[in-house]
Every structure is written in C-alpha cells, then in structure tokens.
C-alpha positions as CSV (number, residue, x, y, z in Angstrom):
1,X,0.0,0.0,0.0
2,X,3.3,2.4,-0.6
3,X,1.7,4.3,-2.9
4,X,4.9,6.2,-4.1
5,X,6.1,3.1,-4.9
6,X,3.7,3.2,-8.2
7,X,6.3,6.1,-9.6
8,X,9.1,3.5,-9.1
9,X,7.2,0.3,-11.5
10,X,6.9,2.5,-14.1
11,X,10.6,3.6,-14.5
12,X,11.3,0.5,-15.8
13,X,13.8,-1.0,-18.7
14,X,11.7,0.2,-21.8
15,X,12.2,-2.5,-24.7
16,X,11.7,-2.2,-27.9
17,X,13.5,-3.3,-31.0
18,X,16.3,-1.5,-32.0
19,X,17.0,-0.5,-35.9
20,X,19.9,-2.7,-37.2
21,X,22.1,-0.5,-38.9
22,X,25.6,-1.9,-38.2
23,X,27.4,-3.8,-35.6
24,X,28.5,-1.0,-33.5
25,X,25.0,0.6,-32.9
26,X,23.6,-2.5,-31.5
27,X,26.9,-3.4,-29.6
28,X,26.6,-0.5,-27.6
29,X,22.5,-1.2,-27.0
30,X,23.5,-4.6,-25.8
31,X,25.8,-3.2,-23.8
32,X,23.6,-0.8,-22.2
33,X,21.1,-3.0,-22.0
34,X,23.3,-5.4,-19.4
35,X,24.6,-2.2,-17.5
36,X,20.7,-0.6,-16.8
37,X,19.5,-4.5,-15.6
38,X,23.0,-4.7,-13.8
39,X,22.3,-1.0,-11.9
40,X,24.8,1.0,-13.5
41,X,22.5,3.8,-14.4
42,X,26.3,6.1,-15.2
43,X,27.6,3.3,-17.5
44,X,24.5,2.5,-19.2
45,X,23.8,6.3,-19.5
46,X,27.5,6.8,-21.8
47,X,26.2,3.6,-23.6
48,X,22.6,4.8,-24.8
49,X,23.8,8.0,-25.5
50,X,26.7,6.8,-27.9
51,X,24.1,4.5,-29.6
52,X,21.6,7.8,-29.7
53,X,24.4,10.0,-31.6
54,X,24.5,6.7,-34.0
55,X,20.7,6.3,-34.0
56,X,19.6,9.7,-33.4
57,X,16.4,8.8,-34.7
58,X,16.3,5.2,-32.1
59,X,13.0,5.8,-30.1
60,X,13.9,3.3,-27.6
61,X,17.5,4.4,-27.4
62,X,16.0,7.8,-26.3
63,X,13.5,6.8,-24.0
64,X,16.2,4.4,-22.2
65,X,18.8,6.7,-21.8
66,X,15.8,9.2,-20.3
67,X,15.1,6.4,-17.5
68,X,18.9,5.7,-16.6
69,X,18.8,10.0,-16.4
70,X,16.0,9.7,-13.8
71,X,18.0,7.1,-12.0
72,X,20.9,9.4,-11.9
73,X,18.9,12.6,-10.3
74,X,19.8,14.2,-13.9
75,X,15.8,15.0,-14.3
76,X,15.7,18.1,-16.9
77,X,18.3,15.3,-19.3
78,X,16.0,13.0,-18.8
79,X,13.0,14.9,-20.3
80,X,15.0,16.3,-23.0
81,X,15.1,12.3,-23.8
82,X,11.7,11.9,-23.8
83,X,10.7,14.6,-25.6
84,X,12.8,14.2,-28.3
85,X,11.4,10.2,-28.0
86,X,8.0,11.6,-28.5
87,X,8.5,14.0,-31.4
88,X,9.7,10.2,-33.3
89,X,6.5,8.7,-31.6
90,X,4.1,11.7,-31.0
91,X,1.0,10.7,-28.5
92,X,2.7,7.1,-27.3
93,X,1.5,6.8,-23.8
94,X,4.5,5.2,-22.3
95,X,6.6,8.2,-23.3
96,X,4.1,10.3,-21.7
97,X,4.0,8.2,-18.7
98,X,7.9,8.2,-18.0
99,X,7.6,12.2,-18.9
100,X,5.3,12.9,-16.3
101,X,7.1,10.7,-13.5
102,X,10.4,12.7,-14.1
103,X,8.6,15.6,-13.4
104,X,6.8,14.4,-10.2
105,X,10.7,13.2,-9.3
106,X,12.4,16.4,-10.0
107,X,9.8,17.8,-7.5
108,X,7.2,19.7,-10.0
109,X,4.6,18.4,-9.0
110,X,1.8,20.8,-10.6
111,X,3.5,19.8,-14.1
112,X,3.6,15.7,-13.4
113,X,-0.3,16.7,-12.5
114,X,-1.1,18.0,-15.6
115,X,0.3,14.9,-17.7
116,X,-1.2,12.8,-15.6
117,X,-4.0,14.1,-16.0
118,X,-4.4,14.3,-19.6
119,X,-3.1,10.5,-19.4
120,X,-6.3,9.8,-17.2
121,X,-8.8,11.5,-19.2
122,X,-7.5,9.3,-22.8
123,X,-7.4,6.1,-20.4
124,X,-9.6,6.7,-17.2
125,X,-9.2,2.7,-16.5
126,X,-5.9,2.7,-16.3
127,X,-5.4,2.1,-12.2
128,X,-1.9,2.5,-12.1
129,X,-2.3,6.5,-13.9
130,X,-5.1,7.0,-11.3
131,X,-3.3,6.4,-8.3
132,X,-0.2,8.5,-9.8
133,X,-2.6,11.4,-10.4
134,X,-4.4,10.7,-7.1
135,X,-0.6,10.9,-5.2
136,X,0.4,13.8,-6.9
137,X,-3.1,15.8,-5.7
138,X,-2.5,14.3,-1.9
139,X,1.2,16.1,-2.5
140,X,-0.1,19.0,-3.3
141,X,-2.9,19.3,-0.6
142,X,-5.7,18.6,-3.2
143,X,-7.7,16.3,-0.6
144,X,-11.1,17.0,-2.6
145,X,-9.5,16.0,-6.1
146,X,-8.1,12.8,-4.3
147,X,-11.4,12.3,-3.2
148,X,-13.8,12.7,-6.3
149,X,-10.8,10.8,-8.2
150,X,-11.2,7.7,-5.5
151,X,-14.3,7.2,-4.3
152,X,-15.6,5.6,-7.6
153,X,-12.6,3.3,-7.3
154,X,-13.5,2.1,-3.7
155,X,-16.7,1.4,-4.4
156,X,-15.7,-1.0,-6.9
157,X,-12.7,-2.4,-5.9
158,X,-13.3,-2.9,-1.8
159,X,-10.3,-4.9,-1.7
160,X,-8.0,-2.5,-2.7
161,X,-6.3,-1.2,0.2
162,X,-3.5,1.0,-1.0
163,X,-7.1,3.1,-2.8
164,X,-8.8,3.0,0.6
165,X,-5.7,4.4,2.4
166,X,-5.1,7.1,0.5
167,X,-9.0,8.2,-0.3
168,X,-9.0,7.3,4.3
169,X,-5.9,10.0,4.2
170,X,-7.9,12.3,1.9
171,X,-11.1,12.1,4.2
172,X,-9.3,12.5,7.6
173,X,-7.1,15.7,6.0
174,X,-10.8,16.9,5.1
175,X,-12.2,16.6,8.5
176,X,-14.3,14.0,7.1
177,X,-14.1,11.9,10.0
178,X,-16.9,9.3,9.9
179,X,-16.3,8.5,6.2
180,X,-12.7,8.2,7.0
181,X,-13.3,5.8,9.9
182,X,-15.1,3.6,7.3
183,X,-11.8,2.9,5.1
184,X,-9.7,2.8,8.1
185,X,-12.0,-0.3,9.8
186,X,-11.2,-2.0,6.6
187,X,-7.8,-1.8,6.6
188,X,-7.6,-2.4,10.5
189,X,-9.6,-5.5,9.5
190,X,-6.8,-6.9,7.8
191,X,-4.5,-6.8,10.8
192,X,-2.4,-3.8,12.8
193,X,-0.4,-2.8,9.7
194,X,1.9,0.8,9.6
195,X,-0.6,1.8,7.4
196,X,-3.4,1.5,9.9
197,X,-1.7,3.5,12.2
198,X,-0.6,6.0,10.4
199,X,-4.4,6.6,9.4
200,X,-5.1,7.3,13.2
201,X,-2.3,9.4,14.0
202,X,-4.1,11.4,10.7
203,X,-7.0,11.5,12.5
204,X,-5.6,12.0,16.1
205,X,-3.8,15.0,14.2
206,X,-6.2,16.9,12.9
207,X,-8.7,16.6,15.8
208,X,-5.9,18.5,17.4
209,X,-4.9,15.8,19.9
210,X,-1.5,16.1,18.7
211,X,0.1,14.1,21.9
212,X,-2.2,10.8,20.8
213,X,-0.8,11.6,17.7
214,X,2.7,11.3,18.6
215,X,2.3,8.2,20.2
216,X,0.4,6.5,17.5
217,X,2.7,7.8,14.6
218,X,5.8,7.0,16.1
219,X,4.6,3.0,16.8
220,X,3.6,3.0,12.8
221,X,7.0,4.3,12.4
222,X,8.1,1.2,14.6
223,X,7.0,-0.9,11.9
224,X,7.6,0.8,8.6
225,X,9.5,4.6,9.1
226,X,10.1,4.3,5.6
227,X,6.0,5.3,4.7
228,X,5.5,8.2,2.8
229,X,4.7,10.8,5.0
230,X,4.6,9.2,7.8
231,X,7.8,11.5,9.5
232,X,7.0,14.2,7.9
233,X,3.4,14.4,10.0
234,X,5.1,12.5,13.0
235,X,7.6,15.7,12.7
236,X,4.5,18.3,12.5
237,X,3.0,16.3,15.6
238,X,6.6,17.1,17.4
239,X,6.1,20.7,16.5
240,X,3.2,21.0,17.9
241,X,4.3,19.3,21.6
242,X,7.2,21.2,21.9
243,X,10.0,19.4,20.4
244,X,11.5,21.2,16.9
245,X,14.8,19.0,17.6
246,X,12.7,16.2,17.0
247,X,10.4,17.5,14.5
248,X,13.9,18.3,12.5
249,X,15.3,14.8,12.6
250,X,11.6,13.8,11.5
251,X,11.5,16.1,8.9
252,X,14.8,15.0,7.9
253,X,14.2,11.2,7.7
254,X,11.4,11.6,5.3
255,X,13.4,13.6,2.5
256,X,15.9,10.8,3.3
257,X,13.3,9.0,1.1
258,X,11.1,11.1,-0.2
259,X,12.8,14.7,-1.5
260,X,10.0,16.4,-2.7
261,X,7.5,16.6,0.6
262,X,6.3,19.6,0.9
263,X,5.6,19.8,4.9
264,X,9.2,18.2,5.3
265,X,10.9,20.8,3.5
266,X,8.7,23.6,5.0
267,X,9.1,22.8,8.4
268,X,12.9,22.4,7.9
269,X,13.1,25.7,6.4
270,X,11.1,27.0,9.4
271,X,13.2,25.7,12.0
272,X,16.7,26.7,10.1
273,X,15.4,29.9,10.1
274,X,14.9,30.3,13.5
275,X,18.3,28.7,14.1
276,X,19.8,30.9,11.4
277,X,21.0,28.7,9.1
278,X,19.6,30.8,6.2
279,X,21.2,29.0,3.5
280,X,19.8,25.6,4.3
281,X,16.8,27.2,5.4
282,X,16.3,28.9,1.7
283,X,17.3,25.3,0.3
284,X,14.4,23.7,1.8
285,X,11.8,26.0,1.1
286,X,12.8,27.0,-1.9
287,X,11.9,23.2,-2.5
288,X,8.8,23.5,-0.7
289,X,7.6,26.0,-3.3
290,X,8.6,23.9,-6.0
291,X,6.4,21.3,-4.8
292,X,3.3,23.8,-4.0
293,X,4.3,27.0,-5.6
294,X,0.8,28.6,-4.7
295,X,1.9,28.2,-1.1
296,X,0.9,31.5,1.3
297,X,2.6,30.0,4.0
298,X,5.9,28.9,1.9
299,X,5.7,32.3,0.5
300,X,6.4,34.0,4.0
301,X,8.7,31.5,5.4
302,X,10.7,31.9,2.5
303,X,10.4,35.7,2.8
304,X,11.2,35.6,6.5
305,X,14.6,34.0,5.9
306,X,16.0,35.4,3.6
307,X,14.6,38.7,5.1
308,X,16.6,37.4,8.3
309,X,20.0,36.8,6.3
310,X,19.7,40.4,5.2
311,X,18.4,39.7,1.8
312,X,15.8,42.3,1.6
313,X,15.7,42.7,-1.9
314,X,15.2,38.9,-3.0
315,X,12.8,38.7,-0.5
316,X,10.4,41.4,-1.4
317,X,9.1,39.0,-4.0
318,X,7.5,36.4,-2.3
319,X,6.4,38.5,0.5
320,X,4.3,40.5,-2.2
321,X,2.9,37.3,-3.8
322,X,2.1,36.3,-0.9
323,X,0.0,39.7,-0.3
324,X,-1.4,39.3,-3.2
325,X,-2.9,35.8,-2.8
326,X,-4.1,36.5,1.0
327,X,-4.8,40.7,1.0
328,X,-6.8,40.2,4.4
329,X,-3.6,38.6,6.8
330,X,-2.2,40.8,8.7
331,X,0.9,38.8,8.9
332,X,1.7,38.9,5.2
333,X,1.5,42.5,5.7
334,X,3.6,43.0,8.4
335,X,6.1,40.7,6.9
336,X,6.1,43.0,3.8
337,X,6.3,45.6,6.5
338,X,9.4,44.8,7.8
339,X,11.2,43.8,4.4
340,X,10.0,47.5,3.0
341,X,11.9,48.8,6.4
342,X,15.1,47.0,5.4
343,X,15.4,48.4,2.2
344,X,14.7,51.6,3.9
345,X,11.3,52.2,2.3
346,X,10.1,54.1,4.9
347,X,6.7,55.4,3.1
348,X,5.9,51.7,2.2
349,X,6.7,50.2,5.0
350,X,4.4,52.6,7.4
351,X,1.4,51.4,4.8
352,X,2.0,48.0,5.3
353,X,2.0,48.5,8.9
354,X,-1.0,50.3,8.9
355,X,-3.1,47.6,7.2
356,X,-1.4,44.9,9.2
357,X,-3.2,46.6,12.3
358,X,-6.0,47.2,10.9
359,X,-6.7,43.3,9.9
360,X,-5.2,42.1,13.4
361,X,-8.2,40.5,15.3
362,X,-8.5,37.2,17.1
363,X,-8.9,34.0,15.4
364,X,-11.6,31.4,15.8
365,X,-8.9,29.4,16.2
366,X,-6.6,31.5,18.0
367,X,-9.9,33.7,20.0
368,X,-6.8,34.9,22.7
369,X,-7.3,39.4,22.9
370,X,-5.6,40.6,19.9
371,X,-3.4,43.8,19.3
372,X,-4.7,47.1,20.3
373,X,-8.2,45.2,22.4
374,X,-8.3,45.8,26.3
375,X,-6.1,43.3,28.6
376,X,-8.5,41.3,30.5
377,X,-8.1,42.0,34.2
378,X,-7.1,39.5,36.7
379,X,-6.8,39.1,40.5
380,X,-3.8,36.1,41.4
381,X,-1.6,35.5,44.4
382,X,1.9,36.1,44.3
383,X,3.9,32.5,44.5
384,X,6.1,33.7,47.2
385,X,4.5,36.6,49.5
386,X,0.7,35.1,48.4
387,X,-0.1,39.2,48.4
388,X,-2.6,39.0,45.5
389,X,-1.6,41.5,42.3
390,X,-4.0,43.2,40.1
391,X,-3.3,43.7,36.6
392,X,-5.4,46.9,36.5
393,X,-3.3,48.2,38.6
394,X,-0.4,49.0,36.3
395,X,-2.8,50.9,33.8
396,X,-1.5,54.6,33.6
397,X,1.0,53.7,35.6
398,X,3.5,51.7,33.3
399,X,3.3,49.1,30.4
400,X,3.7,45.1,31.9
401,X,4.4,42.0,30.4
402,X,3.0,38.4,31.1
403,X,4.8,35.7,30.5
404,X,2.1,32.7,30.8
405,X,3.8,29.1,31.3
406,X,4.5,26.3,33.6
407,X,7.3,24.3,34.0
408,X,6.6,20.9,32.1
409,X,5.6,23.3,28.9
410,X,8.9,22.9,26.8
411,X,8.6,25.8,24.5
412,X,8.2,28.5,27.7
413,X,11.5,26.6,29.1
414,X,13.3,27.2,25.9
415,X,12.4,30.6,25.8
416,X,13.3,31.9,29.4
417,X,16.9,33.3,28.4
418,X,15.5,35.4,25.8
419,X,13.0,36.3,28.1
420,X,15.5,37.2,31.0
421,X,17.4,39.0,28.4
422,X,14.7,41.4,27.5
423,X,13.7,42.1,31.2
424,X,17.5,42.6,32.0
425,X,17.5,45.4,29.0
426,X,14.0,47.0,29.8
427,X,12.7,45.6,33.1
428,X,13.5,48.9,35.6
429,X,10.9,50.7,32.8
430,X,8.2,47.8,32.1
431,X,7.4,45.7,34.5
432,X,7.5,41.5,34.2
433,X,5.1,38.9,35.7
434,X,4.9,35.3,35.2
435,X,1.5,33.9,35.0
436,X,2.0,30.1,36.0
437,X,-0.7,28.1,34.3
438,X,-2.3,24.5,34.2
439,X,1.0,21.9,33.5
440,X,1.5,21.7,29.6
441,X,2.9,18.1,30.2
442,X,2.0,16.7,33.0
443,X,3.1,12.9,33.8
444,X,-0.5,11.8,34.9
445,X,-1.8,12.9,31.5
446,X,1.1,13.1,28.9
447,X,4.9,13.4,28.4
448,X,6.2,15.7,25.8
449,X,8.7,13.9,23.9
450,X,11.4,16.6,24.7
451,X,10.6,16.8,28.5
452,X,11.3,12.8,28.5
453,X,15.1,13.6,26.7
454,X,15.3,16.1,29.9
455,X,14.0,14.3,32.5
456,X,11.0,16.7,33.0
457,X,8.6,15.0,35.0
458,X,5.8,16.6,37.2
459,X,2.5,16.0,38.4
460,X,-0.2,18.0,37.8
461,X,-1.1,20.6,40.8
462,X,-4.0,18.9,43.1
463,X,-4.9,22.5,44.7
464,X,-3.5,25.9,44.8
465,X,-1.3,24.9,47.5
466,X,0.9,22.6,44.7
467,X,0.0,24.7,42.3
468,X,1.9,27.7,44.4
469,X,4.9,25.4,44.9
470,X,4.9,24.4,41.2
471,X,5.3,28.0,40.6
472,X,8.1,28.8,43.0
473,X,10.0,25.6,42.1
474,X,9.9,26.8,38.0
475,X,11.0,31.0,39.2
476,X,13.6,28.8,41.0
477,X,15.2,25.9,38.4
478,X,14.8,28.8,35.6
479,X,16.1,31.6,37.7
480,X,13.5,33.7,36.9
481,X,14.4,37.5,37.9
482,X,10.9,38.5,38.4
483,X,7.5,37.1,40.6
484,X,5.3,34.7,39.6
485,X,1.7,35.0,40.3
486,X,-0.6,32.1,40.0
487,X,-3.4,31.4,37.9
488,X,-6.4,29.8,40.0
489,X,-7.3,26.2,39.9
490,X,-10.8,27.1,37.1
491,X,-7.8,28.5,34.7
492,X,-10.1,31.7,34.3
493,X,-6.9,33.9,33.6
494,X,-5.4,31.1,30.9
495,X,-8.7,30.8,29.7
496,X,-9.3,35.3,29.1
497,X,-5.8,34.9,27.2
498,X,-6.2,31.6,25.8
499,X,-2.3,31.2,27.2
500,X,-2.4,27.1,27.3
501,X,0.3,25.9,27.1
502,X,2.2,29.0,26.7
503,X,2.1,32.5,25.7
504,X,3.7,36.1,26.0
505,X,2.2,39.5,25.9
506,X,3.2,43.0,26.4
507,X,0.7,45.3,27.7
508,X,0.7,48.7,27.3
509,X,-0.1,51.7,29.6
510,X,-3.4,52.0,28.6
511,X,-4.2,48.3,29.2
512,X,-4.4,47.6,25.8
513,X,-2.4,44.6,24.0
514,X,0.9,45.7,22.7
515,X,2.3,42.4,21.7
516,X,1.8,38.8,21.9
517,X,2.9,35.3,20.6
518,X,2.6,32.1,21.5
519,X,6.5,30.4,22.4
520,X,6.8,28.2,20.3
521,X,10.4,28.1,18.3
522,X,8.5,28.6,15.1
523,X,6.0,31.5,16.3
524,X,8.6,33.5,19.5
525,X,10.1,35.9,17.4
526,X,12.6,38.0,20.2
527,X,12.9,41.1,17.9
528,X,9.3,41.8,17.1
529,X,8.9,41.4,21.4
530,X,12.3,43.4,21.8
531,X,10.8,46.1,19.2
532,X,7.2,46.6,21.1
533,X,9.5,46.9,24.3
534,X,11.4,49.5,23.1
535,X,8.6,51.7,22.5
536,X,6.7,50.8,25.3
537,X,9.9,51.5,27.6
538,X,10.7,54.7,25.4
539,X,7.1,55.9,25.9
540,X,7.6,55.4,30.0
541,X,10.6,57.0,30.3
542,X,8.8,60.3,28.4
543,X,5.9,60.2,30.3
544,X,8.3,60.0,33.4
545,X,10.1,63.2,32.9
C-alpha cells in the first residue's frame, strides 16, 4: 500500500526493437542493456547516448537513456530524452507516462499533475495513472481531487487497500471523519499494519490531539519509518508538543526518502530559520515552493529567511505574492512591512503596517485578545508573599508583560533566556510577571517527547497549594528575575488569554495589548517582542520626565 512506490514500477527498462544499422550501434545497445539491468544507471547512461548520436532517430534508445537519467537525479536530461522520444513517436503513452514521472521526481509536481491528468482523461481505466494522479493531488494538498478521483474506485474495488488508504488519508485531512473511519475499519480489518496507524495518528492530528498523535505515529514508524509521510506528520505532531529538535530529525528522515515533501521541506526551512541557518533554510523552502508553488505560508517563510540573512531585496518577491494571494492577513502584511523597512522604504513600510493593524483581530482558532483590544483584568496571588496582584493596577502607571507558562511546557522553558534577556535590558521601565498556568505536560496525563530527553517530569497541581509550589519551584530551576503569580485552579486567567500551554504578551499603559505570541520556536520571534518593548519603555521613560 506504498503508494509512491507506483512512480518506481513504471521507471522500468523500456524494450523495444532497436533499428539494425551496423554492428557498433547494437553493440553498444547490448551493452547498455546489461549495465541498466546490472544497476549502473552512469555506465548504461554513456552507452545509450553513444548509440543515440548513431541512431539519433532510435526511439527506444532515447526513452532508455531518459530512465537511466532519472535514476541518476539528472531530471531536466531525462525529459530532453523523452521529448525528443516523442516528437519520433508523437501521443505514445509510455513516453508520456515516464515524462510525467520525471517531473513528479524532480519535485514539479503541478506539471507531473497536468500529464497525468491528460493520461487519465485518454485512459480513465488505467489504475496504475489513477493512483499516480491521485498521489500527486495528496502532495499537493488537493484532498477534494483525491477524493472525487477515488471514491468511484472504492466502491468497486473494496479490496483494494493502497485506494482505501489514501482516499482514508484524503477524508481525515478533510475533516471528514466518519467516512474516513469507514476505510480505516477495513484496513484495521486486515490486521495492525503501519498503514493502519498511520491513518489514526491522521486522524488523532487533525482533531488536534496532537500528543495521541505522537504516540500513534511514532509505533507506525516502529513498523515501517520508511512510509511516505509518515515522518514528515510524526515531525509536525513534534512541533506542535514542543520538540522542533525532533520535529527536525523527522522532517529529515522523510526527505531521506522522499525529496519532494512539501511539509518536510517547509518545516525544515522554518526551523533553520529560527536557528539561522539561512542558506539551508532557503534550500528547503525553496523546494517546498517547488512542490506547492501557490503556497501562502511557503511564501512568508521563504520571505522571512532570507529577510533574516539580510536579503531584503530577494525577499520582497515572495512576501508581495504572498500579499497578493491573501490581501486580508495581517501577517503577510507585516512581513512586507518589515522587508519594506530594510530596504529603507520608509513610506511603504508605514502602509504595510497600517493595514497589518488594521486586519489584526482574534482567530476562531486563535480567540486569545488581539493587538490594540483591552487586557483582561485579573486578581492572582503572588507564588512567594501570596499578596494578591491586580493587573489593572499598572494601567497609567506603566506598560507590563505576562509571560504565561508552567514548568513541564517545553517551549516556555526554551524561551526563558530570551526572556531574562529582555527584562535585563527593559525591566526597571516595564514591569515583568509570570502567570503560571495549568501543566503543559504533565506525567498523569502526557509526556512531551522533549521533557522525556530532559527528564522533566511533574504531576499535575491537586490545589492551589501545589499549584503555588509548582510555581516557585519553575521561578527557582529557571532563575527567573521576576515574581510569579498564580493562575487559580478554574484557569479563568489562561482561559481570558487563551495562554495554554504557553504565551507572552506586552501590555501597554493603557491596558491595551501591545504584543503577543505564542513560544513556540516557530511563532517566539525576540525582535518583534524586543521592538514593542522598546517603544513601550521609550514611551515610559517620556511620560516620566
């Protein structure tokens, strides 16, 4: 049920009878012949292309030496082969097959979609084309194409399990859950296969319970890591518990064998960002685009590192297409904000970040107070003294940050030295708190992968009395340099900021949300915090004269 390993069946030696015209052209075809079946794609490669300047006009010798090209990684040769194959044989459907799997190889996917899709629609029987067609649309995100190519197919062919995994991974990715559950109870029927588990972490994933996802995608790993993927989701699951170092070596075991996945490469590109490793970083995505070149999100990571090597002027262009295909997110406009500011475009740059405001608003998905709307007040106890502190109290007094967390959460850990940095540079003029919130991880509900590599453990707090001590143990182990207050045992305060697991905001004088982000690796950017500080601070210190 490896359905990439349809591309593989039909790279196959491609026979046909070679024109006699002389000993030496059909010497060197026999010869290639023997090197291709032997493996020795670079010997058999020098072989069909001495018998192709003989027989220049030798279908076969072109469409061979195209396959042993494709084996080689030499992908643009390759089609050169085959077209040149198919101008001697115009409208063969094996040359057009082979065409269209060198370019779902070389990683243009959009372009193996198109032949395969003109291959389907002369031969709509032809199973082995469907599948290709119906991989290349789960590659690209095209669940609902997978799904009206598929469905007809699982109807009549029940048995077919590698069609009812991938129209089950369609469903699932579509939030189609019941109809997905239908194709995964038939696959589960055959017996606990990598492929049946990797169909529930899909579904664990996208109903958001990404630590059952963890666990179930990394015991369908235990059995076949090679599925395609497989780590590539097992790598997004990692993400979203707190562990990018695992999430990277995810990542990275998928392109091991499969080069041209689009969340692999994405994520990677992310992370090396983050961990300023721009030209790796600008590899990956760059690759990622190639696979989905109509990719928003690839768009502004790619615009964000090269942004963040100092490349403002190559990254202008994908931060604008990205503007252009989303007008209404305010983060493609502030992106484009900040790359208008580096090339010192000062008149652009204040537009941008005019309409960047303007769109910021919570998220159904993300309903936490967004920039400019009021802080919501809270009442909490102080960890140490138990002398309870009102936020409202700093309004017109001076701006304050809350840094909401626990201890098991992985991502607030990671951040605390950036943290400490900032309230080391602008603490004596804004004010820091730690909120402490509900445990992120703890060990009578779920261990993070990451907390297990540190020996993390804690139980979750019974009472405020635990919860108190949790608090004061984290200001302690993380040498904290300012007071935690608590959050009470209903979560009201996490619940007004939507802070689980984590979360930072900077609130300004007026009450009113400067700043926030969640802390994860990926979202924690320490100069767009360290920039709302500085005018926060510089705005105290005015008002203080």
């Amino acid at each position: 049920m490896n359905h990439t390993l349809i591309s593989a069946l039909a790279l196959g030696l491609f026979v046909w009878a070679l024109p006699a015209q002389g000993q030496d052209p059909a010497a060197f075809a026999e010869r290639a012949m023997q090197l291709q079946q032997a493996g020795d794609y670079a010997g058999a490669a020098d072989a069909w292309g001495s018998v192709v300047k003989l027989q220049p006009d030798s279908v076969a010798a072109h469409v061979n030496l195209g396959v042993v090209l494709v084996n080689l990684g030499r992908y643009d040769a390759a089609i050169a082969e085959y077209d040149a194959a198919d101008k001697l044989l115009p409208g063969d459907p094996r040359i057009a097959l082979n065409t269209a799997l060198a370019y779902e190889k070389s990683g243009r996917i959009e372009e193996a979609q198109k032949r395969y899709a003109a291959l389907h629609n002369s031969n709509p029987h032809d199973n082995r084309v469907t599948m290709l067609l119906a991989n290349c649309r789960l590659s690209t995100g095209n669940n609902g194409g997978v799904i009206e190519l598929l469905q007809p197919l699982a109807a009549q062919n029940t048995d077919d399990l590698a069609v009812s995994y991938m129209l089950g991974m369609a469903l699932l990715r579509e939030g189609r859950v019941t109809e997905g559950q239908v194709l995964l109870d038939r696959i589960l029927s055959r017996g606990d296969t990598a492929e049946a588990r990797f169909l529930l972490g899909t579904r664990m994933f996208e109903s958001g319970d990404y630590p059952a996802a963890v666990k179930q995608l990394a015991s369908a790993i235990e059995l076949n890591g090679k599925l395609p993927e497989l780590q590539s989701l097992y790598g997004r699951a990692l993400l979203n518990t707190g562990d990018p170092d695992g999430a990277l070596a995810a990542f990275r075991n998928e392109l091991a064998g499969n080069p041209n996945d689009f969340s692999a490469n994405l994520g990677i590109g992310q992370i090396l960002t983050v961990r300023r490793d721009f030209a790796n970083g600008t590899e990956a995505l760059r690759r990622a685009l190639l696979v989905r070149p109509q990719s928003t999100e690839a768009q502004l990571a790619l615009a964000d590192c090269l942004s963040a090597a100092g490349r403002w002027r190559d990254a202008l262009a994908p931060a604008k297409t990205a503007v252009e295909a989303r007008p209404q997110s305010s983060e493609a406009h502030r992106t484009l904000a900040a790359i208008y500011a580096g090339l010192h475009e000062s008149e652009a740059a204040a537009r941008e970040l005019h309409l960047a405001e303007k769109l910021t608003s919570p998220t159904a998905s993300d309903p936490g107070p967004g920039l400019n709307a009021p802080a919501p007040d809270f009442d909490l106890p102080d960890s140490i003294t138990q002398k309870n502190v009102r936020l409202s109290s700093f309004r017109s007094k001076s701006p304050v940050v809350l840094v909401f967390g626990s201890y098991t959460c992985p991502n607030f850990r990671s951040s605390a030295e950036a943290i400490k940095t900032l309230q080391h540079r602008f603490g004596r003029e804004v004010p820091f708190l730690l909120v402490y919130i509900r445990e992120a991880h703890s060990t009578a509900q779920w261990q993070s992968t990451r907390n297990e590599r540190q020996n993390v453990t804690l139980s979750a707090a019974k009472n405020m009395e635990e919860k108190m001590a949790n608090a004061t143990m984290c200001n302690r182990k993380l040498h904290l340099p300012f007071p935690a207050v608590v959050d009470g045992m209903d979560g009201a305060a996490e619940k007004a900021y939507n802070a689980w697991p984590s979360r930072v905001f900077v609130v300004g004088k007026d009450g009113r949300i400067l700043y926030s982000s969640r802390l994860t690796e990926l979202d924690f950017k320490v100069q767009d915090m360290e920039s709302a500080l500085r005018r926060a601070s510089a705005a105290q210190m005015v008002s203080n004269r």
